[in-house]
N, C-alpha and C positions, 0 to 999 in steps of 0.2 A: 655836549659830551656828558656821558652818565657819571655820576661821583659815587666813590664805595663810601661806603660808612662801617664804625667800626665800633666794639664798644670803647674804646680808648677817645674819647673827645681830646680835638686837639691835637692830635697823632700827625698833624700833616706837617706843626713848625717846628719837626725835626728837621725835614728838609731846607730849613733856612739856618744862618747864623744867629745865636741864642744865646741868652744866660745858661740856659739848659745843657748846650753842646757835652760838655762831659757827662751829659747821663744818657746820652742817645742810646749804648749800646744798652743799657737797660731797659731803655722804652723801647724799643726795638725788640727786645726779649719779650717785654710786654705785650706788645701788638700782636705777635705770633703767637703768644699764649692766649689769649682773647680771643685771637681767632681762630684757632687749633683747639679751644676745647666750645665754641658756640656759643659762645657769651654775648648775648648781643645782637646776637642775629647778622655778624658780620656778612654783606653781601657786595655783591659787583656787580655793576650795572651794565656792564656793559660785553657780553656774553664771546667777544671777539677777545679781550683779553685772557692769554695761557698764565698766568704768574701760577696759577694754582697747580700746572703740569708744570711748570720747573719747578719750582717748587718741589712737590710731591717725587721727581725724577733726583733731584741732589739728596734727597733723605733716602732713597734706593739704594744709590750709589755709594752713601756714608755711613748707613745705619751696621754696618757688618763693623765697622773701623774700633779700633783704640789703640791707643799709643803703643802698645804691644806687639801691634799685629805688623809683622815684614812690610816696610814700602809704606809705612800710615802716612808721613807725611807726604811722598810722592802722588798716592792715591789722594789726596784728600787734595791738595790742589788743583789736581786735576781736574774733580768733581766742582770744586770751586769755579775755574777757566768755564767748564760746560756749564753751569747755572748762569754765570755773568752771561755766554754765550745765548742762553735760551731769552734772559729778560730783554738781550738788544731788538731781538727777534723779532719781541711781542712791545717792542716800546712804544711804538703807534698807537697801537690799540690800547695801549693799558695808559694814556696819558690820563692825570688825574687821578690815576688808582692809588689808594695809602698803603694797601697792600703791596701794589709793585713799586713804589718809592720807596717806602721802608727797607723791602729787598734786595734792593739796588745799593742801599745805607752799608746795611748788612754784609753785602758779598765785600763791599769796600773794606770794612772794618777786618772781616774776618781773614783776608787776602794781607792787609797791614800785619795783622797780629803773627803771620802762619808764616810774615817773608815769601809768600807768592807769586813768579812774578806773571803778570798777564799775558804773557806772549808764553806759548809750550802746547803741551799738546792736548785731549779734554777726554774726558771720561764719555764712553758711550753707552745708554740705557739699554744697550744690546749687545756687549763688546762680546768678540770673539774670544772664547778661554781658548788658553796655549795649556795644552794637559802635561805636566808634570810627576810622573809618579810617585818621587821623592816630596813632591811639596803636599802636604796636607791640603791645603784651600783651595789649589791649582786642581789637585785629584777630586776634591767633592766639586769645584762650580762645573767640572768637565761633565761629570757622573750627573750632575745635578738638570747641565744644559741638555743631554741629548734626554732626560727624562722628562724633561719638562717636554722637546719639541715634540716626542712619543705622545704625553698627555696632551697638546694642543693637539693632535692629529686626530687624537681617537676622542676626544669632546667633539670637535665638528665633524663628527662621522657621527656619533652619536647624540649631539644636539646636547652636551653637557657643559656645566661652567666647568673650565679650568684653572680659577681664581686661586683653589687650593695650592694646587700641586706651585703653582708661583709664588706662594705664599711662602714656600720652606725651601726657597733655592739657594738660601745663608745657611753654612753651618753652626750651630747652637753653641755656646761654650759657656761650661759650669766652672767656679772657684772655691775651692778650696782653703781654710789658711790655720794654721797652730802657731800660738806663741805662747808666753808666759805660763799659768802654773796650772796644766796648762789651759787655753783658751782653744775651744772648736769651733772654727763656722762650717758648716757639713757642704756640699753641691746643693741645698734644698734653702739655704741659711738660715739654719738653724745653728744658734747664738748655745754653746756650752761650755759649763768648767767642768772639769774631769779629775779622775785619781789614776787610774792608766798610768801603774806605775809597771815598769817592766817594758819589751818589747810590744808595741801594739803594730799591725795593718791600716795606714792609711787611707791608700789607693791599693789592690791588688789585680789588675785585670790581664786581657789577654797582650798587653799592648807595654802595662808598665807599671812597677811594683814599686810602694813609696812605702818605708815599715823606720817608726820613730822608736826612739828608747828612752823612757822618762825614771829619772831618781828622785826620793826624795829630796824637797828643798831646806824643812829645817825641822828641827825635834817636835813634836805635838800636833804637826799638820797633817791633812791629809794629802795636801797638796804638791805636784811634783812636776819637774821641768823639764826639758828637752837637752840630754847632751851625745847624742846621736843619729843622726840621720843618713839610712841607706837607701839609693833609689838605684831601681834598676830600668836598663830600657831594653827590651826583650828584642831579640832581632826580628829586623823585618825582611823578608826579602827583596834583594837589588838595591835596598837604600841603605841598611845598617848590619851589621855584626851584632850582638847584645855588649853591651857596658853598661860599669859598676858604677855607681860615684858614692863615696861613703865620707860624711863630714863626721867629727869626733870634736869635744870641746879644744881648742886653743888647736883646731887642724884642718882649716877651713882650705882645702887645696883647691888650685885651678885646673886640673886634671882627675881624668877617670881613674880607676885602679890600676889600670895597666900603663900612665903614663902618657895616654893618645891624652888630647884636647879637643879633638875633634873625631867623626866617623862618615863616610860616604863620601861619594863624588859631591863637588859642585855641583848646586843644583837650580838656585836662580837668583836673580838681583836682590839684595834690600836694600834699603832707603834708611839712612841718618836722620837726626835731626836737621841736617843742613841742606838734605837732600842729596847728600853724595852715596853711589850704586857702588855696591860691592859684592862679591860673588861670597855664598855662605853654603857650607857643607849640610846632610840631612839634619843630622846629630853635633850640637860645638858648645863648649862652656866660655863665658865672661866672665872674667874676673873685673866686678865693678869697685871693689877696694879691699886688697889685700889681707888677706886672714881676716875678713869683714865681711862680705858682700857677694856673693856668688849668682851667678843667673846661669842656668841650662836650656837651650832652646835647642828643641825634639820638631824641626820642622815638618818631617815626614809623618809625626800624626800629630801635630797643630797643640803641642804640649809646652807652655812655659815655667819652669820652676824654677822660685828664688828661696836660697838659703841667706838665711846672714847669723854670725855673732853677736850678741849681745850682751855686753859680761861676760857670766860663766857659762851660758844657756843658746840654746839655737833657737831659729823660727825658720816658718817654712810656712812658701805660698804655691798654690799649682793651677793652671788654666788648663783647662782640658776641654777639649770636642763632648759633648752629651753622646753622641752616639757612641763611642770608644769608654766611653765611661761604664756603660752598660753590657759590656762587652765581656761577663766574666759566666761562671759555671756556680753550680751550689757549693762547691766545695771553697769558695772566694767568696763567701758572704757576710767575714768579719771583717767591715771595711769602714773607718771610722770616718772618713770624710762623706760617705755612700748614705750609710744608716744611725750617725752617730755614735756615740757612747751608750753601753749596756746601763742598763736601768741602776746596776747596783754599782758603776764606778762614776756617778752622775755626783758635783759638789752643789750645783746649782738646783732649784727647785722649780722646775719644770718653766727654765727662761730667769727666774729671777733667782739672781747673785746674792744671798745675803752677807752681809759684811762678817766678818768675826769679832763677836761681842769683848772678847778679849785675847787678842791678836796675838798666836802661839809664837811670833816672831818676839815679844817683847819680853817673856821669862827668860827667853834662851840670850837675848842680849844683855838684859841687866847680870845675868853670871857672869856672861864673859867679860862687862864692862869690868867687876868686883875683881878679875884676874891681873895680877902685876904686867905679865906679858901681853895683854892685849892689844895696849898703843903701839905697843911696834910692830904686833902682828898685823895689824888692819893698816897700820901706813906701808906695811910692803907686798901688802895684795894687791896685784896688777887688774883686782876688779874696782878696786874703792872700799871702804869702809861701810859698814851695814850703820841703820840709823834707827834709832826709837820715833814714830810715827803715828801723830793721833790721828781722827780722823779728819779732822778740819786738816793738818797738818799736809795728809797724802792726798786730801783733793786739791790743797794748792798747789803742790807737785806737778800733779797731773794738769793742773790748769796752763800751765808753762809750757807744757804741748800740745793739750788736746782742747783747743776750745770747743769742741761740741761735746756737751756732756750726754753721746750715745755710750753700747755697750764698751766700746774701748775703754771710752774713760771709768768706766766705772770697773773693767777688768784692771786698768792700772791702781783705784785704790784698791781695790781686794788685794790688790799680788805687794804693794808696798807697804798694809797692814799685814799682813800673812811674813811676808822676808824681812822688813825691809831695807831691800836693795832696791837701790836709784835706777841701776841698769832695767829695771823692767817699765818705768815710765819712758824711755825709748822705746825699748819693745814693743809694746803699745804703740808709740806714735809711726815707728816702723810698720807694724801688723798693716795699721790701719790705712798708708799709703801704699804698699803691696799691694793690697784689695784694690785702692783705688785706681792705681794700673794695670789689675787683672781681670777684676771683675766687670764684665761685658754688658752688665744693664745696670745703671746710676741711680735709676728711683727704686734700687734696691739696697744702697748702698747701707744706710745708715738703718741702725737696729738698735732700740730704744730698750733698756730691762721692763719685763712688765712689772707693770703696777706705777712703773714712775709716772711724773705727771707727763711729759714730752711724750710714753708710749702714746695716748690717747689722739698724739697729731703724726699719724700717719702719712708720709705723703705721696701713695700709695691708693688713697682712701676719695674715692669719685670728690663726695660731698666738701673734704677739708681742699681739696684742687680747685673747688669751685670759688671756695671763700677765698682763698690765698691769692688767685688769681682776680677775684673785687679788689682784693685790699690793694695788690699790683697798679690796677686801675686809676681808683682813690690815687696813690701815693702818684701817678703819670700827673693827674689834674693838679695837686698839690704843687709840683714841680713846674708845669707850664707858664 
């Protein structure tokens, strides 16, 4: 029987009982990386073995997915059940493979982690969509299916690939996120600090209107923060009415303007964490912690938004479809999540944040400190007490939530040498997990200030993938 090889020597005494056993899932992550970016010349000898079509059929199936999206973890077991299903398929053939024994490791592991259980129903590489009009995903995979079968028809009439048109049968989704004083990452992400004091345009399109209002934050700055946020959702028809939602500092409600908390019929299942089904309207707010934490889910066009409080100040994160994002007229072309900030209310220097050489937050505190009334003023503000902050002083702040010293961290010492107030090193660590459950592609997650030394290790970047992925290697042999 043929033997794959892999560049990962040794890969194969996962499969047994080890010292190693608790870092499987990391050499497991290893071997997939190894062999997923060609390192090695990963091959199979033995041509009757599919692991590379299940394989390649569960990343189909899951690549649309994240935590966000209705029914993630319903779908994603699913997709699970069918890849186990596929490797039983091919287990004859693939005896000996490191490939399919690693996979095999893998779906176990992952099934453990996700509470999966192996009996239910399985995801098919061809599934039948149930069209939905109200449901955004359900209306694009439907539009998506018959356009695809239109494009396989008339390729083999005309002897053309159709590889394209199945290439874009997901819908795209861009994110959005504001926080602190304040902080932009636009749909393109692109990393800004702003002055955008007064009413700005978010999002303005045909679909849904997101418009922030920034004051400033303290004497000498130019810097200013969010204590208003109005988003509108424009009717659609058959699925919604238009409603208002409007937060204001210390008035974070779980309801629209009119009172509704929800809009439209019933429209289809989602899926909990636990995997319990429940019927959800087009349009409906969560309140995930009172006068704290707000979520808005716009199922009928595939739109997530979270508000929260922090301190005195608000943040705000938005998942949208690309194609509805684009969906506006010239007269809608001040849109700060779209095209950014204007060149002249820009604090940042084209990506890089310089700190404030002497931090406008500190003359205004040592006054107040020199004030008889000041101690009992700041012990009865329901935000906390402001605090004199050097710079070593707001990076260790920061370091108490954000261990990666990307643009987060470096937005929360700007905003803690600039105010400081403690509440915006949350906000920051806030911002920065929003993103990370909104934002639909992960090797884009993290965004280094230029110039720093970290910008230069993109990972993003073919050549630093390849290294990182030796070193992976190295560190598997080190291990064994």
């Amino acid at each position: 029987m043929g033997r794959a090889g892999c560049c990962c020597r040794g890969a194969e005494r996962l499969a047994s009982p080890s010292p190693v056993r608790p870092f499987r899932p990391l050499l497991l992550l290893i071997i997939a990386l190894c062999c997923g970016a060609h390192i090695g010349q990963c091959q199979v000898a033995t041509p009757q073995c599919r692991i590379q079509k299940c394989t390649t059929d569960f990343v189909s199936l899951t690549s649309h997915l994240t935590p966000a999206v209705d029914g993630f973890h319903t779908e994603f077991c699913m997709a699970l059940r069918a890849y186990s299903a596929c490797t039983q398929r091919t287990a004859k053939s693939c005896r000996g493979n490191l490939v399919f024994h690693s996979a095999v490791l893998g779906i176990s592991d992952l099934m453990s982690q996700r509470n999966c259980s192996r009996d239910g129903p399985t995801s098919s590489t061809h599934p039948e969509v149930q069209h939905e009009p109200c449901n955004y995903h359900s209306r694009t995979q439907h539009a998506h299916a018959h356009s695809h079968v239109h494009a396989h028809t008339h390729s083999h009439a005309q002897g053309h690939d159709h590889g394209r048109e199945h290439g874009h049968s997901r819908p795209v989704y861009l994110f959005c996120g504001l926080f602190g004083d304040p902080h932009l990452r636009t749909f393109k992400d692109s990393f800004q600090t702003c002055k955008v004091e007064g009413a700005w345009p978010l999002i303005d399109n045909d679909y849904l209107s997101v418009q922030v209002t920034n004051v400033p934050v303290v004497t000498g700055s130019s810097a200013t923060a969010t204590n208003k946020i109005t988003i509108i959702f424009k009717p659609y028809e058959g699925c919604t009415d238009q409603r208002v939602y409007q937060a204001v500092t210390d008035n974070l409600p779980a309801a629209f303007d009119d009172g509704t908390v929800s809009s439209g019929d019933p429209i289809h299942l989602s899926a909990g964490a636990e995997g319990a089904t429940g019927k959800v309207r087009a349009l409906w707010i969560s309140e995930r912690s009172p006068g704290h934490h707000v979520e808005l889910h716009a199922g009928y066009i595939g739109v997530t938004v979270i508000v929260r409080q922090l301190g005195r100040y608000l943040t705000l994160a938005v998942r949208i479809p690309e194609e509805l994002s684009q969906a506006y007229d010239a007269t809608q072309d001040l849109q700060l999540c779209l095209n950014g900030c204007p060149g002249g209310e820009r604090i940042d220097q084209a990506g890089h944040l310089p700190l404030p050489l002497s931090p406008p937050a500190l003359g205004l505190q040592l006054q107040q400190l020199r004030r008889p009334s000041y101690s009992s003023q700041t012990q009865a503000s329901p935000y906390g007490a402001t605090q004199v902050f050097s710079v070593e002083g707001a990076k260790e702040r920061c370091r108490e939530q954000l261990d990666v010293q990307d643009i987060y961290f470096h937005s929360c010492v700007f905003d803690l040498l600039t105010t400081g107030d403690a509440n915006f090193t949350v906000a920051a660590y806030s911002a920065q997990k929003d993103m990370e459950s909104l934002h639909p592609h992960r090797d884009r997650w993290r965004i280094y200030p230029r110039g720093s030394a970290t910008s230069t290790f993109h990972s993003d970047s073919p050549p630093v993938k390849r290294l990182a992925l030796l070193l992976l290697c190295a560190l598997s042999l080190a291990l064994m």
